[in-house]
N, CA, C and O atoms as a printed pandas DataFrame, in Angstrom:
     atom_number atom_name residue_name chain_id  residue_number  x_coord  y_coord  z_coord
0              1         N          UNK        A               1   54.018   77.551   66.984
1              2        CA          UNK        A               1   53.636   77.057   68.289
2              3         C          UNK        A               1   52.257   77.637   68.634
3              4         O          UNK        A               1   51.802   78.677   68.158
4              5         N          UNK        A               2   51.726   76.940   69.406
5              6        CA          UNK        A               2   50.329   76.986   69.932
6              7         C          UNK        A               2   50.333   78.128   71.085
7              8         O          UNK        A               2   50.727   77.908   72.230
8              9         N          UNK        A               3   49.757   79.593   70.548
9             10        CA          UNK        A               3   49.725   80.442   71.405
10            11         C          UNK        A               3   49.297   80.599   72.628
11            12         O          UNK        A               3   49.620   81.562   73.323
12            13         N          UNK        A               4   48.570   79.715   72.984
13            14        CA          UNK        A               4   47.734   79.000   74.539
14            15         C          UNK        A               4   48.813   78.252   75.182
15            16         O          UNK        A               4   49.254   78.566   76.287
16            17         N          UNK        A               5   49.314   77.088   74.372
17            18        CA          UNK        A               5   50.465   76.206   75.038
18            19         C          UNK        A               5   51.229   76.927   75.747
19            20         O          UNK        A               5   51.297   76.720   76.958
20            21         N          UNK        A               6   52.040   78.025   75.077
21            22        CA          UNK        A               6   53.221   79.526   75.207
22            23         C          UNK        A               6   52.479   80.285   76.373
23            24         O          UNK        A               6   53.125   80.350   77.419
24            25         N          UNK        A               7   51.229   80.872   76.371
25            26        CA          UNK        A               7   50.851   81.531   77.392
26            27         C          UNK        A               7   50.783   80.335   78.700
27            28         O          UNK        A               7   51.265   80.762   79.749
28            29         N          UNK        A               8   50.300   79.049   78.749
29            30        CA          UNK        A               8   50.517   78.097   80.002
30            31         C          UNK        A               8   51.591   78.130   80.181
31            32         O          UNK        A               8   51.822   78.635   81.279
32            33         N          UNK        A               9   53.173   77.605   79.224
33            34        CA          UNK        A               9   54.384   77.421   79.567
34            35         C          UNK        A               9   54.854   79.246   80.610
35            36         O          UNK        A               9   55.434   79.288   81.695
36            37         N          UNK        A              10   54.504   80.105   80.036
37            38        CA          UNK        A              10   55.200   81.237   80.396
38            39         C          UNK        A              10   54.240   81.336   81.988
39            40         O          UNK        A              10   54.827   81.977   82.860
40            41         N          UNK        A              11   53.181   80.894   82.293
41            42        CA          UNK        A              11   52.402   81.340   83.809
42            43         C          UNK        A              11   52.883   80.524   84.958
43            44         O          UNK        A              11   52.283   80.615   86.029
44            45         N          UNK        A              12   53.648   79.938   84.865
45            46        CA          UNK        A              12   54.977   79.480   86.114
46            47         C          UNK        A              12   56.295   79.404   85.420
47            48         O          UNK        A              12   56.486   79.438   84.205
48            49         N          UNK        A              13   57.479   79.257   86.708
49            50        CA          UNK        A              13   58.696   79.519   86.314
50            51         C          UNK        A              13   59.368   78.246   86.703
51            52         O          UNK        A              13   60.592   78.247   86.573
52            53         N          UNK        A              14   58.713   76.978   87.230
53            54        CA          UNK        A              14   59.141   75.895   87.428
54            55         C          UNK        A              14   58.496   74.494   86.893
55            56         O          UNK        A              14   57.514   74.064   87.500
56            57         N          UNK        A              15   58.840   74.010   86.150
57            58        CA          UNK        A              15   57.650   72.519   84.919
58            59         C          UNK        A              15   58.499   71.349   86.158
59            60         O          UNK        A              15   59.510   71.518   86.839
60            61         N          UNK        A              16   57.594   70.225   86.043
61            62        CA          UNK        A              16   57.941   69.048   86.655
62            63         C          UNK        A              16   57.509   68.296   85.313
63            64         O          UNK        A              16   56.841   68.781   84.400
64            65         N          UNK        A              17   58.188   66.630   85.416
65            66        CA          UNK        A              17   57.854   66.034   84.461
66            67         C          UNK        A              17   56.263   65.462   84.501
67            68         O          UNK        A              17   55.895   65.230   83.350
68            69         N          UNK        A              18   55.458   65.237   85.274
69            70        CA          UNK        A              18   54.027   64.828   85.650
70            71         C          UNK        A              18   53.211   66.063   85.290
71            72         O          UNK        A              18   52.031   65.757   85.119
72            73         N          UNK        A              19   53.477   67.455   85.108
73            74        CA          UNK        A              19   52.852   68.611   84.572
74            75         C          UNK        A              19   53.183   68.668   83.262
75            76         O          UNK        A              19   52.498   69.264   82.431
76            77         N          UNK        A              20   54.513   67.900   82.936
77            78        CA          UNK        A              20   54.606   68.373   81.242
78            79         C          UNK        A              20   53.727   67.381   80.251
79            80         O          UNK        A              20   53.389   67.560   79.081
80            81         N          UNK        A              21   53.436   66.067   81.304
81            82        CA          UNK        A              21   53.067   65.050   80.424
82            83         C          UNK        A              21   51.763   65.251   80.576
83            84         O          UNK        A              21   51.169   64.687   79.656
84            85         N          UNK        A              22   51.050   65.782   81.296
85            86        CA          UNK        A              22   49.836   66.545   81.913
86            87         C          UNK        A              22   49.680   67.573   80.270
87            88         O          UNK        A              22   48.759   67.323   79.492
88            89         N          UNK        A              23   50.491   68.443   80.035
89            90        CA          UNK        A              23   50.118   69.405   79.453
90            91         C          UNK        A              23   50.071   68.892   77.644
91            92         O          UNK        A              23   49.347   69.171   76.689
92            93         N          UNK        A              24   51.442   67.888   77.899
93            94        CA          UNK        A              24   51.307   67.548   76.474
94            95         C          UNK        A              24   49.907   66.601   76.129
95            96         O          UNK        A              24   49.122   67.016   75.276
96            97         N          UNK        A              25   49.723   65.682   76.637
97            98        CA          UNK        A              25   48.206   64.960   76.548
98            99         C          UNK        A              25   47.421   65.952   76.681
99           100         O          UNK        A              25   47.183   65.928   75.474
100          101         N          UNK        A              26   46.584   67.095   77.162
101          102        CA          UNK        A              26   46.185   68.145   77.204
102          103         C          UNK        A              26   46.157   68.732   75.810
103          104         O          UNK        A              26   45.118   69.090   75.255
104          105         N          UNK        A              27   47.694   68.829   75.138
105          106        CA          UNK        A              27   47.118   69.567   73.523
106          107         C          UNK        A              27   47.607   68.756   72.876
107          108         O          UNK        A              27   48.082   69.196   71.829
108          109         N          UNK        A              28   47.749   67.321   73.095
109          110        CA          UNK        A              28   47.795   66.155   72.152
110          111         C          UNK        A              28   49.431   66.272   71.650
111          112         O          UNK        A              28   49.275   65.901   70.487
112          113         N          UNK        A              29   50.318   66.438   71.725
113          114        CA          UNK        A              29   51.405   66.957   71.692
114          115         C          UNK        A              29   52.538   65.889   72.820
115          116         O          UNK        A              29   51.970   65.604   73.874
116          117         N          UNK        A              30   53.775   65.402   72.708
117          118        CA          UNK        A              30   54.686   64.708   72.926
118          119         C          UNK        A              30   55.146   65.719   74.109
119          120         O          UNK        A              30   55.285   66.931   73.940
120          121         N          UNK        A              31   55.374   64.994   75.408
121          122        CA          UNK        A              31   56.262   65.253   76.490
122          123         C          UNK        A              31   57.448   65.954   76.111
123          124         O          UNK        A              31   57.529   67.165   76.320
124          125         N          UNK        A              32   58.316   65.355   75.608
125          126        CA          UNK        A              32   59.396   66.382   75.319
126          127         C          UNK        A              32   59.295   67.285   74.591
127          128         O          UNK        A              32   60.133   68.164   74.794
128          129         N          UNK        A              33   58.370   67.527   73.521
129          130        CA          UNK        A              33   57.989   68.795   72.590
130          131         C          UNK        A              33   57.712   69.691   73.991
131          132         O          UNK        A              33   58.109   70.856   74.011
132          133         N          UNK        A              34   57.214   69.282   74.832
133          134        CA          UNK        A              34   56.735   70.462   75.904
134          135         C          UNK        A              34   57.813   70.354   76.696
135          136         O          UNK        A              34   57.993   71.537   76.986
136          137         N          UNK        A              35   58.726   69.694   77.293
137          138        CA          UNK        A              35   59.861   69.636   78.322
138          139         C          UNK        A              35   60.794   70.612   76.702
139          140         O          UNK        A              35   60.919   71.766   77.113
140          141         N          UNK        A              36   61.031   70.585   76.122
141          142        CA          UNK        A              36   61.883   71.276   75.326
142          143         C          UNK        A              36   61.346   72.721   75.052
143          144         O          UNK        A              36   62.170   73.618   74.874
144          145         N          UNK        A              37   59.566   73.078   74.996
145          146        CA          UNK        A              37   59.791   74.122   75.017
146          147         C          UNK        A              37   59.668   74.847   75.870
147          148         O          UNK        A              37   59.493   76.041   75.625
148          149         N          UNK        A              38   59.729   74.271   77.439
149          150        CA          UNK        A              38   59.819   75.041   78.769
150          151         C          UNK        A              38   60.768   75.693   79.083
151          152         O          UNK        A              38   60.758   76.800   79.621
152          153         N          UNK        A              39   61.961   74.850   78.667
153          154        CA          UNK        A              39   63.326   75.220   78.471
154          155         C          UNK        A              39   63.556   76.526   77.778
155          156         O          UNK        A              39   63.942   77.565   78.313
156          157         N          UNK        A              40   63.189   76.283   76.169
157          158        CA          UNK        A              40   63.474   77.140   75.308
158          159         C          UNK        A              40   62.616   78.656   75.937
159          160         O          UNK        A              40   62.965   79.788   75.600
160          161         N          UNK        A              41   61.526   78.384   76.838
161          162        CA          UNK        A              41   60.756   79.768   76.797
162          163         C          UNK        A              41   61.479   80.122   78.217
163          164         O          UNK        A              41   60.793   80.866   78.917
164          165         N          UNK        A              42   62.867   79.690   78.838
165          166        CA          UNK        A              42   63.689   79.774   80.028
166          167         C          UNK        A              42   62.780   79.803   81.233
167          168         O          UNK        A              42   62.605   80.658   82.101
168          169         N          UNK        A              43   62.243   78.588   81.021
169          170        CA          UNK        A              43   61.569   78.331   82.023
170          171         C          UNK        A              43   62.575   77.215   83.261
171          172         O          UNK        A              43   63.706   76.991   82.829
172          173         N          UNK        A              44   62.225   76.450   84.872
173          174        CA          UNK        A              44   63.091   75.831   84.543
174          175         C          UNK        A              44   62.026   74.590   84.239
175          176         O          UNK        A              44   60.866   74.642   83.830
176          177         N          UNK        A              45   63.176   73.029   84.728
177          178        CA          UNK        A              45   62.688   71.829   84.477
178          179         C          UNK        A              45   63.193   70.966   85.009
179          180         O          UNK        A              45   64.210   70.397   84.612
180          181         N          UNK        A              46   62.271   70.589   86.485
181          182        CA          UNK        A              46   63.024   69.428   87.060
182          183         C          UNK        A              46   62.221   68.339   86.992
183          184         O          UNK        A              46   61.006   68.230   87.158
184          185         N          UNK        A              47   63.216   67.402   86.677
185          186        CA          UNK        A              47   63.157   65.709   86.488
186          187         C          UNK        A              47   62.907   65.022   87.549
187          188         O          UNK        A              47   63.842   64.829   88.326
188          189         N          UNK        A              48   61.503   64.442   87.872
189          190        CA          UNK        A              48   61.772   63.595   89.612
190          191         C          UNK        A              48   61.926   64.357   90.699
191          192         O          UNK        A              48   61.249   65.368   90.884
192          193         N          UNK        A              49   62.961   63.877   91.629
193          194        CA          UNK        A              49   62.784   64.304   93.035
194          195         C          UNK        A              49   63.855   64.900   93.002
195          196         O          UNK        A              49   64.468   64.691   94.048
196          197         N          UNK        A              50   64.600   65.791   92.054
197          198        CA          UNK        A              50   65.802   66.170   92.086
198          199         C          UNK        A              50   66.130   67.466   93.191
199          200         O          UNK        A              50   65.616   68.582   93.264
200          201         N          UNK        A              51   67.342   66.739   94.111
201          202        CA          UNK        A              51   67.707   68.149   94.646
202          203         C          UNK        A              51   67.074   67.373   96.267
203          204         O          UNK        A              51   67.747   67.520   97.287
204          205         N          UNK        A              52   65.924   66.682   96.296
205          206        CA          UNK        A              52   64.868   66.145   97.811
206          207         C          UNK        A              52   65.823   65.173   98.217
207          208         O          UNK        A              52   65.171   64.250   98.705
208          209         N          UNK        A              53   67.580   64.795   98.286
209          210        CA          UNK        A              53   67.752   63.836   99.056
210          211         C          UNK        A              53   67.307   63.935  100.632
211          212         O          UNK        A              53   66.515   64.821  100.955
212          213         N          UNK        A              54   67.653   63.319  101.291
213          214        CA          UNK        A              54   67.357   63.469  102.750
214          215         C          UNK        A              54   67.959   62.115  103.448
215          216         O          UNK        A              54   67.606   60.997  103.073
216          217         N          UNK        A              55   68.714   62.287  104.292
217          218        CA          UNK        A              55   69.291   61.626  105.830
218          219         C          UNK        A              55   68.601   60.179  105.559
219          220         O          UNK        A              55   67.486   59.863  105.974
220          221         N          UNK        A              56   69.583   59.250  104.685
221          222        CA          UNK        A              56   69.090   57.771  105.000
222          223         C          UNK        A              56   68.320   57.398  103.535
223          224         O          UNK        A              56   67.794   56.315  103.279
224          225         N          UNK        A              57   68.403   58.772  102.496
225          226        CA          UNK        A              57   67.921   58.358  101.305
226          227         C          UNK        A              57   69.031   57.107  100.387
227          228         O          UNK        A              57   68.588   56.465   99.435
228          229         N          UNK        A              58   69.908   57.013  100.694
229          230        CA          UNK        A              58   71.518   56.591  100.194
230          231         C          UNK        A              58   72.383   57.811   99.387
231          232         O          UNK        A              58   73.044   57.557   98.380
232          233         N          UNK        A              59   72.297   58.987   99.894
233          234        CA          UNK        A              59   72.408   59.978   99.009
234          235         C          UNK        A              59   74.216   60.291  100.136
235          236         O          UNK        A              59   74.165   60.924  101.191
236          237         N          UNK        A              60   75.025   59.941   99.809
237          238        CA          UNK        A              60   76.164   60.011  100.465
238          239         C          UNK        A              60   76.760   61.698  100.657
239          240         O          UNK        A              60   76.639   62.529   99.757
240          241         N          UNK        A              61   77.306   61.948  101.786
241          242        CA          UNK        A              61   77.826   63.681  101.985
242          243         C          UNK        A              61   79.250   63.412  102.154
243          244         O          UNK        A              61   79.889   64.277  102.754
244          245         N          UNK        A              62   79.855   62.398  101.747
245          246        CA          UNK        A              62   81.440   62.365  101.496
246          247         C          UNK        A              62   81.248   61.818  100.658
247          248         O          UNK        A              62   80.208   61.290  100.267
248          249         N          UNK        A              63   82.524   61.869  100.124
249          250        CA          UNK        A              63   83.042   61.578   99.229
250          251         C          UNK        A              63   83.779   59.938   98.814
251          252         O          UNK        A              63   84.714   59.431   99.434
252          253         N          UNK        A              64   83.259   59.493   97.941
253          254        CA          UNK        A              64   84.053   57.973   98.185
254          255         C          UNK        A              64   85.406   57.499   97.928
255          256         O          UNK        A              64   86.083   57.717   96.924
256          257         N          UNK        A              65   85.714   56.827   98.957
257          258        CA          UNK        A              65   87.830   56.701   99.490
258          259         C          UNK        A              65   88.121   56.363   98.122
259          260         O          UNK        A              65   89.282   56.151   97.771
């Protein structure tokens, strides 16, 4: 692995997918080669808007009958 890539992956503790695809075009390198090794260097990795529902998103707080 690309000792620069490893020092970027390790200087935050949270990757989004628009930073990984950012980083992989950056060292010419495949999105998931970098979403896999954010992971592997226990970094985390969120996908989208995960976690941002909000009041009227269709994001339901019961449970369905």
């Amino acid at each position: 692995m690309d000792p620069e890539l490893k020092a970027r992956i390790e200087s935050k503790d949270t990757w989004t997918f628009p930073e990984c695809l950012a980083l992989g075009s950056e060292f010419g390198i495949k999105t998931r080669f970098v979403v896999a090794m954010v992971m592997m260097l226990g970094r985390n990795y969120v996908d989208g808007e995960a976690g941002s529902y909000s009041e009227g998103s269709g994001a339901r707080s019961d449970p369905p009958a």
